[in-house]
BARODREN-823131 format. One record per atom (N, C-alpha, C): x, y, z. Coordinates in steps of 0.02 Angstrom, whole numbers, padded with zeros to 5 digits, always signed. Each point is the difference from the previous one (the first is absolute). Layout:
XYZ...
! end
This chain:
+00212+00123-00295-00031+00058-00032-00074-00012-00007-00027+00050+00026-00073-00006-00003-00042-00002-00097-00031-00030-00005-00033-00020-00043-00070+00059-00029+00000+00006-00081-00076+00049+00003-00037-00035-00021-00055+00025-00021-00055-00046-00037-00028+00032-00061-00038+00031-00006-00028+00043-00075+00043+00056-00015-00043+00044+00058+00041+00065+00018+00033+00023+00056+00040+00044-00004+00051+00048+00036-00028+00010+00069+00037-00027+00048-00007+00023+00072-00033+00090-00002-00016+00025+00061-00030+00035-00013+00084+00048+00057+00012-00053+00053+00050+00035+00019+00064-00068+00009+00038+00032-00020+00074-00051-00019+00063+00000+00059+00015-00057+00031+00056+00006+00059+00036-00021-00077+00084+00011+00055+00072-00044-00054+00000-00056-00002-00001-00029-00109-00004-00045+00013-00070-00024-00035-00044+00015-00001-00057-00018-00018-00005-00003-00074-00033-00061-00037+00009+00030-00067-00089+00024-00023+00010+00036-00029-00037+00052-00010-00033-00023-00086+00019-00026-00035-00020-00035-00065+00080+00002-00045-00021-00052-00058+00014-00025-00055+00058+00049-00043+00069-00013+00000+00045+00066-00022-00042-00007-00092-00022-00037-00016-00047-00006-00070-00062+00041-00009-00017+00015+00081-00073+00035-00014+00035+00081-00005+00030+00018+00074+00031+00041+00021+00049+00028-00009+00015+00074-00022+00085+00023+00015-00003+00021+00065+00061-00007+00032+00016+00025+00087+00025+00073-00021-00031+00034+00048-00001+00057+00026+00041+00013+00065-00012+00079+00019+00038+00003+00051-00031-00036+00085+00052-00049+00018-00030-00014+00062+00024-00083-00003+00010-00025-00070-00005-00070-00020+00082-00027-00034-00018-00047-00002+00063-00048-00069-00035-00059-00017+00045-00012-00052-00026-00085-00020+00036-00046+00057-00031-00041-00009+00028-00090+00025-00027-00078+00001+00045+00003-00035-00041-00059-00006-00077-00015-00066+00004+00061-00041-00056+00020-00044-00058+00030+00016+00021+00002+00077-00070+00053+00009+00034+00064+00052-00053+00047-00026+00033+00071+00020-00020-00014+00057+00034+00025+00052+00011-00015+00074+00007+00086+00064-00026+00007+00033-00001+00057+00053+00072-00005+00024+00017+00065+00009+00074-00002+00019-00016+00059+00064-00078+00017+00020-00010+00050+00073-00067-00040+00020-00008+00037+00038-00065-00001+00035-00029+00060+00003-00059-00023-00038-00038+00069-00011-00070-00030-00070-00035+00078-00021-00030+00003-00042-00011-00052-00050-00025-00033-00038+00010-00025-00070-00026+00052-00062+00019+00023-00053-00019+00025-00040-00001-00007-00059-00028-00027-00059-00002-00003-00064-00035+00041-00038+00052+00013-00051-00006+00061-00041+00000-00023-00083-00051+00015-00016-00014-00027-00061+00043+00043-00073+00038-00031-00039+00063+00005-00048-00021+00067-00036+00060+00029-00005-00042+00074-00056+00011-00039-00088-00075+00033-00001-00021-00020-00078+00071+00011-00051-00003-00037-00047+00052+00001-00040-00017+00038-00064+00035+00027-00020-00007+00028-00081-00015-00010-00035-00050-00016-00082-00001-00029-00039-00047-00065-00007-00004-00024-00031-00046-00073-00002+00000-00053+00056-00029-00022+00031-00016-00046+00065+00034-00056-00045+00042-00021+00046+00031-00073-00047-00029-00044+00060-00047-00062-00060-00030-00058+00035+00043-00076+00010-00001+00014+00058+00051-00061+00031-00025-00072-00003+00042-00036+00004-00012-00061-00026+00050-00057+00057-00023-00062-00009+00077-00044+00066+00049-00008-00041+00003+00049-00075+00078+00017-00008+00018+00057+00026-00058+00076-00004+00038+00057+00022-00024+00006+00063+00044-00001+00054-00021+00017+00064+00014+00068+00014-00028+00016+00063-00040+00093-00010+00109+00003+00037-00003+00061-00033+00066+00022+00022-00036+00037+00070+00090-00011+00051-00015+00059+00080-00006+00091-00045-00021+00019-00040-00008+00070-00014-00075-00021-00005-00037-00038-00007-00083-00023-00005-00044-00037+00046+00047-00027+00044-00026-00025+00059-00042+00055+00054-00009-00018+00054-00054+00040+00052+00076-00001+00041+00038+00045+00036+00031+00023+00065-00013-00014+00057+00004-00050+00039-00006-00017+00064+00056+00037+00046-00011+00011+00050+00030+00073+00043-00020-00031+00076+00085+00028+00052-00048-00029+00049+00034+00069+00036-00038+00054+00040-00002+00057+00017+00005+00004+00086+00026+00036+00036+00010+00029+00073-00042+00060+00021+00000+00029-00071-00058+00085+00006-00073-00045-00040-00027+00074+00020-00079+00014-00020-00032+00005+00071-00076-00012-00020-00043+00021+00060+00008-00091+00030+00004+00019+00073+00011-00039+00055-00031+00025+00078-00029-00056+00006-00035+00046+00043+00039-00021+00088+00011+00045+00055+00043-00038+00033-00024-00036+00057+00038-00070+00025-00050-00021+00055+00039-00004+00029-00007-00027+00063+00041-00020+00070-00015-00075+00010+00042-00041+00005-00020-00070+00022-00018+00000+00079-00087-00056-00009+00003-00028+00048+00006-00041+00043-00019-00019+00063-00025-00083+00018-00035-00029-00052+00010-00063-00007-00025-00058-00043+00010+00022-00095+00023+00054+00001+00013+00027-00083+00052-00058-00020-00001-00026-00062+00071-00049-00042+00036+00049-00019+00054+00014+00006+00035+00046-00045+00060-00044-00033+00022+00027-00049+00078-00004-00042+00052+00031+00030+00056-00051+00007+00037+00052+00046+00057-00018-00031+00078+00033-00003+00062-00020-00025+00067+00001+00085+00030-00046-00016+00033-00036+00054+00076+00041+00002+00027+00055+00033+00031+00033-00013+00068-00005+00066-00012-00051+00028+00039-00033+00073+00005-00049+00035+00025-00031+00022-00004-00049+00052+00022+00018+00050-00021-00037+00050+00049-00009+00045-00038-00072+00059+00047-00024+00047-00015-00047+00028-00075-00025-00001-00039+00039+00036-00059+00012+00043-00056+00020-00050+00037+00041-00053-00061+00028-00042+00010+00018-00058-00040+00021-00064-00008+00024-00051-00004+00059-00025+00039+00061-00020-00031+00070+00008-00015-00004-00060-00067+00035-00036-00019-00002-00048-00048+00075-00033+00013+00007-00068-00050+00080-00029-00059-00030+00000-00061+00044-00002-00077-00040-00006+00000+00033-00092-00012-00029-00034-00015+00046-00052-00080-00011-00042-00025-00030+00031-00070-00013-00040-00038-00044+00077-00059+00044+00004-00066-00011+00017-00048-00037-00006-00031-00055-00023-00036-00019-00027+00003+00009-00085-00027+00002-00028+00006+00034-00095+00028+00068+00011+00028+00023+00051-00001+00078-00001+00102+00015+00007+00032+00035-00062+00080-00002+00018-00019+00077+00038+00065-00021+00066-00008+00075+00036+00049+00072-00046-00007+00031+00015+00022+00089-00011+00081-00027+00041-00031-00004+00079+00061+00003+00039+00019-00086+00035+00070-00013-00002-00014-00060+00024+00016-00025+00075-00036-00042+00045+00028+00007+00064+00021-00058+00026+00018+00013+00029+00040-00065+00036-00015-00069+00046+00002-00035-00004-00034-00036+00061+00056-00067-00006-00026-00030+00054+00061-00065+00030-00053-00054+00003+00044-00063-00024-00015-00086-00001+00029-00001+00073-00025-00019+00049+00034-00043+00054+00016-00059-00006+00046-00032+00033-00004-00069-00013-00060-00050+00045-00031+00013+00021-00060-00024+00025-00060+00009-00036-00001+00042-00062-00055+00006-00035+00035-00013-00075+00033-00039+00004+00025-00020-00078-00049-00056-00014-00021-00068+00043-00039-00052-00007-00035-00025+00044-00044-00021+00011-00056-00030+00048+00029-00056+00043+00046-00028-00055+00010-00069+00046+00071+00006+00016+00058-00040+00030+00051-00017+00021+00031+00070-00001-00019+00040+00032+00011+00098+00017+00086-00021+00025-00003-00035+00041+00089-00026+00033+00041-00014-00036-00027-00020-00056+00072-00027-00060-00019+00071-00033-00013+00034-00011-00005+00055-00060+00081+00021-00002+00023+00014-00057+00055+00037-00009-00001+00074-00056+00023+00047-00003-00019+00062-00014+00014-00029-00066+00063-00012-00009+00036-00001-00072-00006-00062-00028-00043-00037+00042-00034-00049-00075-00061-00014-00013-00030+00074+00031-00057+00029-00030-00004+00053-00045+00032+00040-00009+00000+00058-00029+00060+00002-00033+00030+00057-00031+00040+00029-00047+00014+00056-00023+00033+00062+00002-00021+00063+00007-00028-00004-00084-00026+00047-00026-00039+00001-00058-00064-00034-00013-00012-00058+00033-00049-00027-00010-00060+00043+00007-00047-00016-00050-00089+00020+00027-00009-00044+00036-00050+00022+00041-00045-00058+00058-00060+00045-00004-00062-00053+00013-00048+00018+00032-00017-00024+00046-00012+00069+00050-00029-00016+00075-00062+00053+00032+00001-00051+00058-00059+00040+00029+00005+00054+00045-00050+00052+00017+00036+00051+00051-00048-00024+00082+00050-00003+00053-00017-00051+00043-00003+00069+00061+00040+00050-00021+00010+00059+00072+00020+00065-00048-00031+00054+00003+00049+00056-00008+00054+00010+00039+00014-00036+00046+00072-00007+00032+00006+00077+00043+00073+00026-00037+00007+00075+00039+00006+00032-00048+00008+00069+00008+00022+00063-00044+00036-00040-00038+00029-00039-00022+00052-00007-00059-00014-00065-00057-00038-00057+00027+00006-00059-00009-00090-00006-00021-00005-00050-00038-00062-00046+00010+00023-00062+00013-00049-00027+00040+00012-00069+00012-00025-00068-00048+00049-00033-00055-00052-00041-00034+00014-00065+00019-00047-00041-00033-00003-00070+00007+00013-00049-00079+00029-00054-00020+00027-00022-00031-00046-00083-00003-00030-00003+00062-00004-00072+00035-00060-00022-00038-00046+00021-00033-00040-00037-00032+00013-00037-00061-00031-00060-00010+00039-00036-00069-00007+00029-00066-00047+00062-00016-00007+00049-00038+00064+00065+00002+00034+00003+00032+00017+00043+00019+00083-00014-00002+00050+00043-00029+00089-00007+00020+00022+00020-00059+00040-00027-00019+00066+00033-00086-00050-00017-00036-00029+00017-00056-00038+00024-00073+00052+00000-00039+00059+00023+00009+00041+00028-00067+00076-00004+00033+00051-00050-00027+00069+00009+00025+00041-00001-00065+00083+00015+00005+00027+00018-00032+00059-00051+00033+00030-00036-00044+00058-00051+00034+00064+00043+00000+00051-00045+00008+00075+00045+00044+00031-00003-00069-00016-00031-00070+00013+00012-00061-00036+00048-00024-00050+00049+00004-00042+00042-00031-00049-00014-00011-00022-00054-00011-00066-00034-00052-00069+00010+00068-00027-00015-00054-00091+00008+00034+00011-00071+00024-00031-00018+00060-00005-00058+00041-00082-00020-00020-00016-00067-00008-00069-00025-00009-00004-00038+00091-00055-00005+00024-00014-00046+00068-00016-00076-00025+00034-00027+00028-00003-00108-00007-00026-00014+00080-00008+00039+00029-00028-00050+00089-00029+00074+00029-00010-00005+00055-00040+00035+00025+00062+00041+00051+00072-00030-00012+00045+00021+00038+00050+00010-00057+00010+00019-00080+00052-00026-00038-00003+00056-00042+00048+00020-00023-00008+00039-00072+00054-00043-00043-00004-00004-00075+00043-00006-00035+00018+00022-00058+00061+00015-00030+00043+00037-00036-00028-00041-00062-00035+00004-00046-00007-00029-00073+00056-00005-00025+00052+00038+00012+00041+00009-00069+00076-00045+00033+00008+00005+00072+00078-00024+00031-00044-00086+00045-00080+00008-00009-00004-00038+00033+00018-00015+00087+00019+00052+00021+00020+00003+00075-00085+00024+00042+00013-00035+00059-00062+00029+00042+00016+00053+00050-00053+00019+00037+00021+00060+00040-00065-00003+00027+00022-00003+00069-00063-00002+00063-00027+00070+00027-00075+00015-00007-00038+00030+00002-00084-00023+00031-00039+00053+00028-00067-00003+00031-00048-00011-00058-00008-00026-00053-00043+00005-00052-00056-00005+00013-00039+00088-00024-00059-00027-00004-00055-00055-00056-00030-00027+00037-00058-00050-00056-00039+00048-00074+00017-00018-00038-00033+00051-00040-00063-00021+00002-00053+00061-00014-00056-00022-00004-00039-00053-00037
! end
């Protein structure tokens, strides 16, 4: 699970935690886990500051902590203004892993650069553009996973149906997996995900975080 720092992503994949379930009540778009309110879409971030309460401001103290009716609303949204793009050559996009098969990856594009799309399109991992090096050993399915996020690069608009991406840079592959128990997967190798909670691993393209 991706990590925040002060403040709130500005745009949230699944998965991301978004701040402190102490600072924050979750809104629509989110849940708790783990104590911090967490993105449950991809899309928008929004915080909405608590409606005023009735009566005398009660001053809190590290005995009274602010109740979720006083907190700020963190929200993670699909609508509002969006503006729409088309991916191109050399664009990074966010993409979700919605197939396998032998040879390749079929996958939704859903984010642009900082930008989540309106509409989402499609494009394919080959297995020759999963990694730079040992392209001959690549195997589909112990790179990917259907659900997984990845980020990749766009290498061809391909044809009418497809973009062509790339996976193969050490920046670049799964961002975000989900193990065969449910749980959020953390990356241990540059080829590994693992299950915090069953402790089991599960082979994947991980990208290097920045």
């Amino acid at each position: 699970m991706a990590a925040f720092v002060d403040e709130p992503p500005s745009v949230a994949i699944p998965g991301i935690a978004l701040g402190p379930a102490s600072k924050y009540a979750p809104g629509l778009g989110t849940h708790v886990y783990q104590g911090n309110v967490v993105s449950s879409l991809l899309g928008k971030v929004i915080v909405t500051a608590p409606a005023k309460a009735l009566g005398p401001v009660k001053r809190l103290n590290k005995i009274t902590a602010p109740t979720p009716d006083e907190m700020p609303i963190i929200s993670v949204t699909r609508h509002g203004r969006r503006r729409e793009v088309l991916p191109d050559v050399n664009n990074v996009v966010l993409a979700r892993v919605v197939r396998l098969m032998p040879k390749q990856a079929i996958v939704v594009i859903q984010q642009v650069g900082d930008t989540v799309l309106q509409t989402e399109w499609q494009g394919v991992i080959r297995v020759q553009d999963v990694r730079a090096t040992e392209k001959d050993r690549v195997k589909m399915y112990e790179s990917f996973k259907p659900g997984d996020i990845v980020k990749a690069q766009v290498i061809s608009l391909g044809d009418q149906a497809n973009y062509y991406l790339s996976t193969a840079s050490n920046e670049l592959g799964v961002i975000m997996a989900t193990s065969e128990a449910g749980n959020d997967m953390v990356p241990v190798s540059w080829k590994e995900y693992k299950d915090p909670e069953t402790g089991l691993s599960e082979l994947r393209k991980v990208a290097r975080p920045n």
